[in-house]
C-alpha positions, 0 to 999 in steps of 0.5 A: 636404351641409348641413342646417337645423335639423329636429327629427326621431327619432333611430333610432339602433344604437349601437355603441362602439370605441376608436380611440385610440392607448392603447388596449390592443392585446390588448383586443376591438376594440368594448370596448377602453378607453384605458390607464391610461399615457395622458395627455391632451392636455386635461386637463378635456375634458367629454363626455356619457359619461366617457372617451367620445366619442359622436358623432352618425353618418350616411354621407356617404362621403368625409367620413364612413363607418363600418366596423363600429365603426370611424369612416372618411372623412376626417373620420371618421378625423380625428375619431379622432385628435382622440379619440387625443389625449384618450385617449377611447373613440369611441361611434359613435350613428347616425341620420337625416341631420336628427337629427345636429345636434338631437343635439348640441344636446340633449346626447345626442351630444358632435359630429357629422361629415359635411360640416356647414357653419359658418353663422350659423343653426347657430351659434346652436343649436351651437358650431362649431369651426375650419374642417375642409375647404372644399367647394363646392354642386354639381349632379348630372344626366344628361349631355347633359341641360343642367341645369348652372346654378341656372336650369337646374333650373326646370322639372326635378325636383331631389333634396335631402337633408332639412335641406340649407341650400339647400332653402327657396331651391331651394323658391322657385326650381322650387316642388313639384319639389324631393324631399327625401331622408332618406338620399344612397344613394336620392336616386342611386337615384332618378336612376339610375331616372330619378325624379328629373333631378338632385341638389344635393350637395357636390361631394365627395359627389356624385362618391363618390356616383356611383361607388358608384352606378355611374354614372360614364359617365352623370351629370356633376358641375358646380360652378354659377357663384354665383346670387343665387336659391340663397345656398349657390352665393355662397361654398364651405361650411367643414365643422366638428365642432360641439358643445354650445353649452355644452362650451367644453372639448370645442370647445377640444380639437377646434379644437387637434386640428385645428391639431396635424394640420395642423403635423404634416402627418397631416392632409393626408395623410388628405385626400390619402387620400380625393380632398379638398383638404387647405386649409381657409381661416382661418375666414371670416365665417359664411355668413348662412343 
């Protein structure tokens, strides 16, 4: 699902968790801290606490979910390894889906997961890593309805999260009847109760989405064909773990993370986990949005 840069109030609860793999088995799960016996993958990794990864939250199942203090998904559980890597503690600081990039970009937050696309316009406010997973725009509606296609939502009204990249080109398309949501759970509320006639979503989150809101008999999940009107639909999106545009060292030991799960076949399985293709493309040239 992907955002635009929109300046709003963290309202974050934190909490801390080691996840890496030298951590003290024997410690408390929320306050253990890596070994002394680990070594680092990267020797001059920077984050925002030393010994710390603090990453900015926000459920997005299958991408990323949380268990108590412990980060799942299939970023989720990457991002973890990554951490294993550096022998860092994760600090997981949630908040509003629109908070999670400003807080990269402040500094209050070392990266952030949940399906963040590599576009032009994020690049500017962060760095973003290699491709994580490559994901397509889809539309969630009612079966029989017949909203499958972009030109299919004139005259219907359509649920967004805030910050979607699509949001100002679906303004333009059906005007006022665009509703934007601060969280994915109540956009599926509100088509279930029959509020809204459809959601734009990643095709991912939309499938997930509908199990848990238990409307797998009822709602359809169509990947639209590509539509000049609504420029997320002209190419599928690359997700990405971004950070400051000033940690060279934190983006470096992300993308060779990335690249080391990749060869050592842990990633796939992790994508195979969760229903997710395992193939993200070689970097492509940033979409213009």
């Amino acid at each position: 699902m992907k955002r635009t840069r929109i300046a709003l109030a963290v309202t974050a609860l934190l909490a801390s968790l080691a996840l890496t793999a030298c951590a003290d088995p024997t410690a408390d799960e929320a306050s253990a801290t890596p070994d002394k016996n680990c070594t680092p993958a990267h020797q001059d990794v920077q984050t925002v606490t030393k010994g710390t990864l603090t990453v900015a939250h926000f459920p997005n199942p299958p991408f990323a979910d949380s268990e108590g203090n412990k980060l799942t998904g299939a970023e989720g559980e990457i991002l973890a390894r990554i951490a294993e890597r550096e022998c860092l503690t994760i600090k997981i600081e949630r908040g509003a889906v629109a908070s999670m990039i400003p807080s990269v970009e402040s500094g209050r937050a070392d990266t952030t997961l949940g399906s963040w696309y590599r576009t032009a316009a994020r690049a500017k406010v962060v760095s973003l890593s290699d491709p994580v997973l490559t994901v397509y725009l889809a539309i969630a509606s009612r079966k029989g309805s017949g909203i499958e296609q972009i030109d299919d939502l004139k005259g219907h009204t359509v649920g967004s999260a805030i910050g979607s990249l699509w949001v100002d080109d679906v303004n333009k398309l059906i005007g006022n009847n665009q509703k934007l949501y601060d969280t994915l759970e109540s956009s599926y509320a509100d088509l279930k109760a029959g509020r809204i006639e459809a959601i734009l979503n990643s095709q991912p989150t939309a499938l997930r989405q509908i199990e848990m809101a238990g409307l797998q008999n009822d709602v359809q999940v169509v990947v639209p064909k590509p539509n000049n009107a609504v420029q997320a639909t002209l190419q599928p999106g690359q997700t990405n773990f971004p950070v400051n545009l000033q940690n060279a060292s934190l983006l470096k030991a992300i993308n060779d993370g990335l690249a080391a799960l990749r060869e050592s076949g842990e990633f796939r399985k992790i994508m195979e986990k969760y229903g997710l293709p395992a193939e993200a493309d070689e970097p492509k040239p940033l979409q213009s949005f």
